[in-house]
N, C-alpha and C positions, 0 to 999 in steps of 0.2 A: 598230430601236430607235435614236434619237438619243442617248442618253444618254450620255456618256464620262465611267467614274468617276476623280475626281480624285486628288491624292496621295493615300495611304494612312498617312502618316506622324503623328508627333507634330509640333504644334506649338511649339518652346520655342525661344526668344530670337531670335522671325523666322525661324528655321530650320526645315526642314522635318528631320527627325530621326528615325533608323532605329532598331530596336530590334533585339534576338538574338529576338524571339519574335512572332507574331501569332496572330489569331484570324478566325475568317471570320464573315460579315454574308451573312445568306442573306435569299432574295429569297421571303417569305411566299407568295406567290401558287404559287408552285411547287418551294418549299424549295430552289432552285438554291442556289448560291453566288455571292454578286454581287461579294463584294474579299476579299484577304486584309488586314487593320487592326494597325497594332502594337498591339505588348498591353505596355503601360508596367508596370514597377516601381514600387517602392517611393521606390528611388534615382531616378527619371525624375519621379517626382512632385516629389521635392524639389530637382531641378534646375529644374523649373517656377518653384516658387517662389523659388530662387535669382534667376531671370532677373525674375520679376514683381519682388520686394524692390529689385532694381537698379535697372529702368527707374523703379520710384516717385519715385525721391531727383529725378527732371526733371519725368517727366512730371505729377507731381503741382504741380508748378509753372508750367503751361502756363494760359494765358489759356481762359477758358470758349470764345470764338469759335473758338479754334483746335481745340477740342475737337467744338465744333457742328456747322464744315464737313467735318471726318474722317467724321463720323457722318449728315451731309446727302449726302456723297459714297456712302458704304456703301448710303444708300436708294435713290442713284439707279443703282448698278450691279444691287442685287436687283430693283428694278422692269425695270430692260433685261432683266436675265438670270431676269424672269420663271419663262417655261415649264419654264426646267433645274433650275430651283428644285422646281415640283412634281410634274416626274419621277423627281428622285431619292426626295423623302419618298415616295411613292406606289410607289417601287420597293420600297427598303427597311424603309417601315410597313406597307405592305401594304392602305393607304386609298386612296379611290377618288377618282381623277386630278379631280373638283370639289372634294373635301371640300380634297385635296392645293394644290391652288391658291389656295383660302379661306385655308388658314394661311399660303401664302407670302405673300400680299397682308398679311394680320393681321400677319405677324413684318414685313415692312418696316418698315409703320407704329410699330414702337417705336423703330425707328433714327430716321424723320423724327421723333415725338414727342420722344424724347430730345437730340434735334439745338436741339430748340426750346428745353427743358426747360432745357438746360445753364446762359444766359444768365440766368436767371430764380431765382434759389436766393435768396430774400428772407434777407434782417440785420434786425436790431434796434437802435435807437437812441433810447435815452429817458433821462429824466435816472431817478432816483432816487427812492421815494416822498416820502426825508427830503433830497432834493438834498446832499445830502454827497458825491453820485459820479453822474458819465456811465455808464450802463451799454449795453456795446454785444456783440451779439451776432451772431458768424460763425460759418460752417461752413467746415470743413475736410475734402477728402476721408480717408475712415479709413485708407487703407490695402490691403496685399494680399489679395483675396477669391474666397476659393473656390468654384464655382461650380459645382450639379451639377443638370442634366436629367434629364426620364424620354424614354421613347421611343415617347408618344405623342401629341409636335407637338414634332417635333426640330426646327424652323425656326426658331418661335414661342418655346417657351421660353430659346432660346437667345439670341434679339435679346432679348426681356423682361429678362435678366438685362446683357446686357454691354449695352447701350444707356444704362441709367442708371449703372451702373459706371462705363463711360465717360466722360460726361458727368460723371459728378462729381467725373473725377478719380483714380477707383482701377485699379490695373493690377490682371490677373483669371489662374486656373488655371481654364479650364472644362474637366469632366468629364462628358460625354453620357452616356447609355446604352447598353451595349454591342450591345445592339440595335440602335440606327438613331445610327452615330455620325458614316455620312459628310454627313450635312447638314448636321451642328454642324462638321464640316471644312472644309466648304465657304462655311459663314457666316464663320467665321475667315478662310479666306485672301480673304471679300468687303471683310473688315477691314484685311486687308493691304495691298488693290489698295488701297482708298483713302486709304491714310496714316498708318496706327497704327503707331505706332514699335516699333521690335523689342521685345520682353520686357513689351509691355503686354496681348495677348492670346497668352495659351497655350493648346495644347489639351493635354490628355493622354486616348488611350485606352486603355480597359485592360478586362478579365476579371478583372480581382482587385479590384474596388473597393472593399471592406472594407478591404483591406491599402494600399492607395496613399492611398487615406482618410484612416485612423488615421495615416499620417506625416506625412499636410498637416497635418491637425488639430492635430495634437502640437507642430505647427513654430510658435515665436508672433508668427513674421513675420507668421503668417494673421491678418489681425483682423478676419474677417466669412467667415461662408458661406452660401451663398443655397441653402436647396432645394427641388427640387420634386420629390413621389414619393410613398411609402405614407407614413402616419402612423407603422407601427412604424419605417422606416427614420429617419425624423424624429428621433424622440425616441432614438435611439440617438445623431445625430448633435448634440442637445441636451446630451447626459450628457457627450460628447466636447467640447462647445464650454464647457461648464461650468467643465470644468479649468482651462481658460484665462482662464474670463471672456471668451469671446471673443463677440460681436455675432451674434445668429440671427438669420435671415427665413427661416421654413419656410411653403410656399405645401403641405398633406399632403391627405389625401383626405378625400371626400364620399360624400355619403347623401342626394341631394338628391330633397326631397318634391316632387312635381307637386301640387297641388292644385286641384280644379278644384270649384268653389259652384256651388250652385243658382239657375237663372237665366244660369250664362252660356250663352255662346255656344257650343254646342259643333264646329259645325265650326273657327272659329277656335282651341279650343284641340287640335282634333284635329291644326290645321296648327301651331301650336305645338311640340306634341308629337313632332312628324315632328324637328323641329329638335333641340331639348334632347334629346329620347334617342337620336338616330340622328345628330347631328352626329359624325364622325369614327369610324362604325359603333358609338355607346354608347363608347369608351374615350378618356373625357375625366373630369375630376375634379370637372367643371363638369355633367355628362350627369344629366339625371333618373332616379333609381333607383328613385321608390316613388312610385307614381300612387292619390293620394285623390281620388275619384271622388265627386259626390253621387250619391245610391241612386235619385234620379229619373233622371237622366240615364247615370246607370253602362251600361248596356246600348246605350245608343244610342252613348256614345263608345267602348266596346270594340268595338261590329260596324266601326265608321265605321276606327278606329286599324288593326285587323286587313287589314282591305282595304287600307288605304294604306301598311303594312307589305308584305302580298304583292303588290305592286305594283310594290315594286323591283325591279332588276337587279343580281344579285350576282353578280361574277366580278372576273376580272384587274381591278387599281388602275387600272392603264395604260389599260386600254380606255378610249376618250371616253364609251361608253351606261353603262359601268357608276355605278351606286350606293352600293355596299355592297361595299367589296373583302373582303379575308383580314383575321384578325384578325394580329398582330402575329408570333405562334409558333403553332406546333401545341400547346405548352406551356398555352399562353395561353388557344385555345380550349376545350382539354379543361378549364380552369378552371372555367370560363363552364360548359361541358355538366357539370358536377359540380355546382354550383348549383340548375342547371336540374330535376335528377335530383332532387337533396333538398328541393325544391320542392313537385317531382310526390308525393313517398314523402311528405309532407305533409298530400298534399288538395289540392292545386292542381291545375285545370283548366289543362293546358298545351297551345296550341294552335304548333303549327310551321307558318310561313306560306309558305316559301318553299321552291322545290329547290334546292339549292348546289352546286358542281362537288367531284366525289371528291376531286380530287390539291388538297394544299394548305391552308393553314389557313383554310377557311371554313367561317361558323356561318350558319344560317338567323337569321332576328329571331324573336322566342317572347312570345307573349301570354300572360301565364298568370292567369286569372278565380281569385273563390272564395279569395284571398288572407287572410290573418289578419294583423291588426298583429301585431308579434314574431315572424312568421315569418321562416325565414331568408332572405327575399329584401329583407325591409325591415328584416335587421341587417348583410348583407355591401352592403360594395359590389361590382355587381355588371361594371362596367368593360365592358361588350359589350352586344348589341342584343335585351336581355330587357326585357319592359316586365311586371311584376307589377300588377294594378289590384286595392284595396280601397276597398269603398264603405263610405262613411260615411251619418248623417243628419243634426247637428247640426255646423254651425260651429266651435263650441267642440274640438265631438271631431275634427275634422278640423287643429285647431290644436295640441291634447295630441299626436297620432297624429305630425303631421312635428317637431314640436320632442323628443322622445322618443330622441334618437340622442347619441352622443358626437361627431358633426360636426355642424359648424356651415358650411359654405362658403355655398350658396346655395340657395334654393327657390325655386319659380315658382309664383303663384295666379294666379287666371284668374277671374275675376266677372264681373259684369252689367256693370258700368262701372268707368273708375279709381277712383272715391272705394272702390268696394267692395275692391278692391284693395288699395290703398294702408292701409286700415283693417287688412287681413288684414297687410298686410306688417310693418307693425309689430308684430306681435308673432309674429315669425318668426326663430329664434332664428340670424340667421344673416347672413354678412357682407355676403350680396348678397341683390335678392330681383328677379326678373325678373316686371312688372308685364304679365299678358295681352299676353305674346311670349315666343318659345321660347329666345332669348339673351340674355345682358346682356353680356358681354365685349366693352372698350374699352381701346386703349390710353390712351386720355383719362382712364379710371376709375380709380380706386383697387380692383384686386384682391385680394382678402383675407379669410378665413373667421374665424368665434369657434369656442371650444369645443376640442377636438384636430384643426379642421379647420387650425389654422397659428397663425403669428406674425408683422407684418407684412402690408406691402402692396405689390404689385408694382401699376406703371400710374400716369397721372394723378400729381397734385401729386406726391402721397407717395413715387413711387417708387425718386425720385432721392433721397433724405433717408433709403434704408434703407445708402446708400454715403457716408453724411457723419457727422461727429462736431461737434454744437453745441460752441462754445468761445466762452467772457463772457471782456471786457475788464471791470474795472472803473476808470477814467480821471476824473482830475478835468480837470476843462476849465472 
């Protein structure tokens, strides 16, 4: 194994920073143990924040360019150090050494986006409708922002967040997932090498996240937290941000419909389909969970999806042949096979496609026919590589069926042609709509659900603007 894991420490004012306590990061594929990670306090959180509120009073005064090239510098060290990139994630997520390499490419690209982003933060300058006044419109970055990841695209959400932070201007406290936190460690000291001044990115790890949480939150130095993770965690960190009146961006989870009309293509959307649900083995927030099928075609793309399901190669992340590594815990999996179970006890025709190795958190992919809207596979999310199919017969009902849910992130239709598409898209009640292809994620886009799917947008124009605060001159001239 090439891999050499890096500090194990907290990041706080450029310093790498030892704690009385850790916790260990186990290697999904075969539950080893990959690092011992400190396991920050309460007190270590607000030292974070201590060092971020310092560094602001400069670094918040720093020229856009000098911001751009820190963060052009950051892309070009993750692009060299590539490969080490998506051996660690694929060590410690337990995904498979392509999907692992896919996000380390995807998290670059938000450092060079952002790089670019920083120079480009449009003002306002117009007289007055009754010319009595110049009125002129800046932004200012807001301030210290807390920053918290899930753990499954520790690379990816990590650049997404401290890349437009950056660039706008605000010094950050990121908090990864206690699951895969040496990536998000490893992105930071990418931060280091290239010139972020001490006390602008901090990491903290911890096992106590509720507790190191409520003291950032609490602290009103924080004026903004970005997160990404379940919805109930979200809206718990809403009620926290409340008190303060403090700036949310919650990127929470999905329910996202596959839909696929009569007439289209159905191999194309079967290759589709390979993508949206089996991207990052099904545990993406982005992943298809609920496949509405026309009743013409249903049968033709369940035989066609099944075969291209048993087709993979499931094992170690690491291996090069593999497809389809471990799911993230053993925790994790048994989730997914709890689903799967109350699915079956249902009425669901559940087909298991694959054999997957004993030792370690691996789940087969699961077909399961004979599906009912409102059954429990199209009201959980199901965050792993189960694909439930309900066939519809009208349009209409295939359109009530995926807007029907309390998320709104993204949906995928699949037609004869765009125009048929695009018709469908609109009235899809949801932030994103992926047009007859299996992805839509860009860091060029604007990321962002309606509904309990979130607040805010990460990506594209907007994402630099969820780290700034509009502020009007009003100026006679």
């Amino acid at each position: 194994m090439s891999i050499k894991i890096g500090s194990v420490d907290l990041l706080i004012d450029g310093q790498w920073t030892k704690t009385g306590n850790s916790f260990p990061v186990y290697n999904p594929a075969d539950t080893s143990v990959l690092a011992e990670v400190a396991d920050a306090t309460a007190k270590d959180g607000i030292a974070a924040v201590d060092a971020a509120d310092e560094a602001f009073k400069t670094f918040s005064q720093t020229s856009a360019r000098y911001r751009a090239e820190i963060l052009r510098k950051a892309f070009e060290i993750m692009t060299a150090e590539i490969d080490y990139c998506a051996e660690l994630i694929s060590l410690e997520n337990g995904k498979a050494l392509k999907d692992a390499k896919a996000e380390a490419v995807y998290a670059t690209e938000f450092f060079r986006w952002f790089s670019e982003e920083a120079s480009r933060v449009p003002g306002d300058f117009r007289y007055a409708p009754n010319k009595d006044k110049t009125i002129i419109t800046d932004h200012r970055p807001i301030g210290v922002a807390a920053l918290i990841t899930p753990w499954n695209f520790p690379a990816a959400m990590a650049t997404r967040k401290i890349g437009p932070a950056f660039a706008a201007g605000c010094t950050m406290i990121l908090k990864p997932a206690s699951e895969t936190p040496l990536t998000a460690i490893w992105v930071a000291d990418v931060m280091k090498r290239a010139g972020a001044p001490d006390g602008v990115v901090n990491v903290i790890t911890t096992s106590k996240s509720s507790e190191v949480m409520s003291a950032m939150m609490s602290d009103k130095r924080v004026k903004t937290v970005s997160f990404t993770g379940s919805t109930y965690v979200g809206k718990i960190l809403l009620r926290q941000a409340a008190e303060s009146v403090m700036k949310a961006s919650m990127e929470l989870g999905g329910n996202a419909p596959f839909v696929v009309l009569e007439g289209a293509d159905v191999d194309q959307a079967v290759a589709g389909a390979m993508v949206a649900k089996m991207r990052n083995g099904g545990a993406a927030c982005t992943a298809a969970n609920r496949f509405y099928i026309h009743e013409s075609i249903s049968k033709e793309f369940s035989q066609k999806f099944t075969t291209a399901l048993g087709a993979l190669k499931v094992g170690p992340g690491v291996n090069a042949d593999t497809e389809l590594g471990a799911m993230v815990s053993i925790k994790e999996r048994d989730k997914i096979l709890e689903l799967v179970e109350k699915a079956r006890a249902e009425g669901g025709d559940v087909v298991s496609t694959s054999i997957v190795p004993t030792t370690g958190a691996y789940l087969s992919p699961y077909i399961v026919s004979g599906v009912k809207h409102g059954s429990i596979l199209t009201k959980e999310e199901i965050f792993g590589p189960v694909a439930p199919i309900v066939e519809f017969n009208k349009e209409s009902e295939a359109i009530a069926m995926a807007n029907d849910t309390e998320y709104g992130l993204i949906s995928y239709v699949y037609g004869k042609d765009a125009a048929v598409g695009i018709r469908v898209a609109r009235q899809m009640e949801t932030g994103m709509v992926a047009i007859n292809r299996g992805i839509a994620s860009d860091p060029a886009a604007p990321f962002g659900g309606m509904k309990e799917s979130g607040l805010g947008r990460e990506g594209g124009f907007a994402g630099i603007h969820e780290f700034l605060e509009p502020q009007y001159f009003a100026v006679d001239l």
